[in-house]
C-alpha positions in Angstrom: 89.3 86.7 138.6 90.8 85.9 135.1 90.2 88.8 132.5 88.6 87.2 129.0 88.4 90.1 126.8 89.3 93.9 126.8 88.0 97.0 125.1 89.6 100.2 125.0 87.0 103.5 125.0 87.6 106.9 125.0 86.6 107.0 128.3 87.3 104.0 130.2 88.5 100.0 129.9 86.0 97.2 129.5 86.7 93.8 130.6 85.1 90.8 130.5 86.1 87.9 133.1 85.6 84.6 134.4 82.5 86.0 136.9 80.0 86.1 133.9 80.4 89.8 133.5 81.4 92.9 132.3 84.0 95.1 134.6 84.4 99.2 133.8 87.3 100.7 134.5 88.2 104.5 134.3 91.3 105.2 132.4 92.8 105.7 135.9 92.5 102.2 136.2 90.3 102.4 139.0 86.7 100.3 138.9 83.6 101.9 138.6 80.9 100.1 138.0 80.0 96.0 136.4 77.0 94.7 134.9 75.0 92.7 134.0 73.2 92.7 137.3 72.4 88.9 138.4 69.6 88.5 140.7 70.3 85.6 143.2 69.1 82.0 141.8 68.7 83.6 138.5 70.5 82.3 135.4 73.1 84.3 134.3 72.8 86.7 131.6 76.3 86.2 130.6 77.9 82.9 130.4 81.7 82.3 130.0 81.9 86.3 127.8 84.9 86.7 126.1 85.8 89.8 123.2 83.9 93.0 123.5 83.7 95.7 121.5 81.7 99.6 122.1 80.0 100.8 118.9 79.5 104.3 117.4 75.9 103.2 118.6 77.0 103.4 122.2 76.2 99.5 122.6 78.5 97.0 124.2 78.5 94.0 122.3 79.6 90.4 123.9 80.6 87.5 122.9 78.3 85.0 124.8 80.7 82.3 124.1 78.8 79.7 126.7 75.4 80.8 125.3 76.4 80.8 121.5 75.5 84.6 120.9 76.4 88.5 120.7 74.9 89.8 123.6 74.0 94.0 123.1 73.9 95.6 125.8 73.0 99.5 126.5 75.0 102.2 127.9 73.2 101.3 131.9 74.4 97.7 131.1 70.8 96.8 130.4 71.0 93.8 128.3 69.3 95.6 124.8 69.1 92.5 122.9 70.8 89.6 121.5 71.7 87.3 117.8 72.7 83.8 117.3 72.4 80.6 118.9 74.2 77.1 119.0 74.0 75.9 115.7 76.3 75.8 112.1 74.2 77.4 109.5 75.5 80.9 109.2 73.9 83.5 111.8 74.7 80.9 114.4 77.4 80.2 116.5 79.7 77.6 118.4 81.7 79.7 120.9 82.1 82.8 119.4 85.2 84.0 121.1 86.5 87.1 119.3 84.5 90.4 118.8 85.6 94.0 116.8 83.3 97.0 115.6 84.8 98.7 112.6 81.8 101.4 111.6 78.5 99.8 110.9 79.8 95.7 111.4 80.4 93.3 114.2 83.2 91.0 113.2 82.6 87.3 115.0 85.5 84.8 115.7 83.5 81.5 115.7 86.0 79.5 117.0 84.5 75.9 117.0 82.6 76.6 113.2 86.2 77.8 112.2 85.0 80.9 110.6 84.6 84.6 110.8 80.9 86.6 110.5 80.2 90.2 110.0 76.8 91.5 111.5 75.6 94.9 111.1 74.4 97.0 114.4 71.3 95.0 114.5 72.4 92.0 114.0 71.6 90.9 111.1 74.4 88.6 109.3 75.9 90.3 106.4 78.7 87.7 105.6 80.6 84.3 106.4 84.6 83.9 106.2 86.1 81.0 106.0 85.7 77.8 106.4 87.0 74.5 108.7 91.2 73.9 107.1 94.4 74.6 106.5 94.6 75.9 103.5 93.5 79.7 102.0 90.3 81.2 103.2 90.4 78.6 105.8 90.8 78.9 109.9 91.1 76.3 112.7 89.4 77.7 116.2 89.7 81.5 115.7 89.7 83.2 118.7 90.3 86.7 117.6 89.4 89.6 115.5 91.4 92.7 115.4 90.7 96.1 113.4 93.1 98.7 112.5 92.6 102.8 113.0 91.5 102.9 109.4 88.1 102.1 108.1 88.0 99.4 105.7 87.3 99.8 102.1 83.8 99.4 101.5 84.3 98.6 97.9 87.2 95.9 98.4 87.0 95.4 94.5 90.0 97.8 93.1 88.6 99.7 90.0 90.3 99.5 86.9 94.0 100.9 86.2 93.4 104.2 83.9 95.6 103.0 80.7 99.0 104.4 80.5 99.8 107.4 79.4 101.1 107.9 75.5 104.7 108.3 75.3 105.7 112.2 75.1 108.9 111.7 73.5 107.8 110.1 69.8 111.9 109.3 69.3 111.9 105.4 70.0 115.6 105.8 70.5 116.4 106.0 74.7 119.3 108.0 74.2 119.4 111.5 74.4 121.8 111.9 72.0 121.2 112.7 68.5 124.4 112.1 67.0 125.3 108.1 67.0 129.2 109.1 67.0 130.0 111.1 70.1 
């Protein structure tokens, strides 16, 4: 089976693949458990997943890519809850493909909107990057969201530079030197 997405925990590897699911893995590398469980005949709770990400929350959040949605899903691989659908207007999704968790936001590669969303825990959309181009602020399919070790600024807007300190030497003359004729 073809791995989609990976996720790196404290305590073990999660990887989504081509079999609808999600696959644990201790940090031995060895499998210990999958879920979502799929009842025979039933649809699948997961179709085509791709980035994954575990939050401070202890959810797993899922990109649905084939269901156009973030699928949540609790610590016993219950399925908690899930936001979007197939649509444009922001909250929704066409193949979300790429997921992160940086503190209290779920970033969203929307690959076929060409854009970037940030969610908060509960899935409520907090904001829309980007836009369908080539140019700035613009993307064409994204497919991935990465997110350093450092928290981002919550206040991306720099505060004023304090003004620069007065000159201590009151002598506009740069050189050292008192007398002009050394």
């Amino acid at each position: 089976l073809r791995p989609r997405g990976l996720a790196l925990t404290d305590d073990g590897l999660y990887v989504t693949d081509d079999a609808d699911r999600v696959q644990v893995f201790d940090l031995d590398g060895r499998a210990t458990w999958s879920f979502p469980a799929r009842a025979v005949r039933a649809p699948a709770v997961l179709c085509r997943p791709h980035g994954l990400a575990r939050a401070r929350n202890s959810l797993v959040y899922v990109a649905d890519t084939g269901h156009h949605r973030v699928a949540a899903f609790s610590p016993d691989g219950a399925l908690s809850f899930a936001f979007g659908h197939a649509g444009a207007e922001p909250g929704a999704f066409d193949e979300p493909r790429g997921l992160a968790v940086a503190g209290e936001r779920v970033w969203v590669a929307d690959m076929c909107n060409h854009r970037v969303q940030a969610f908060d825990l509960d899935g409520r959309l907090l904001r829309v990057i980007g836009r369908h181009g080539h140019g700035p602020s613009q993307f064409t399919h994204p497919v991935g969201v990465g997110i350093s070790g450092e928290r981002p600024n919550p206040n991306p807007h720099p505060s004023p530079s304090p003004s620069p300190s007065p000159n201590p030497n009151p002598n506009p003359n740069p050189n050292p030197n008192p007398n002009p004729n050394p």
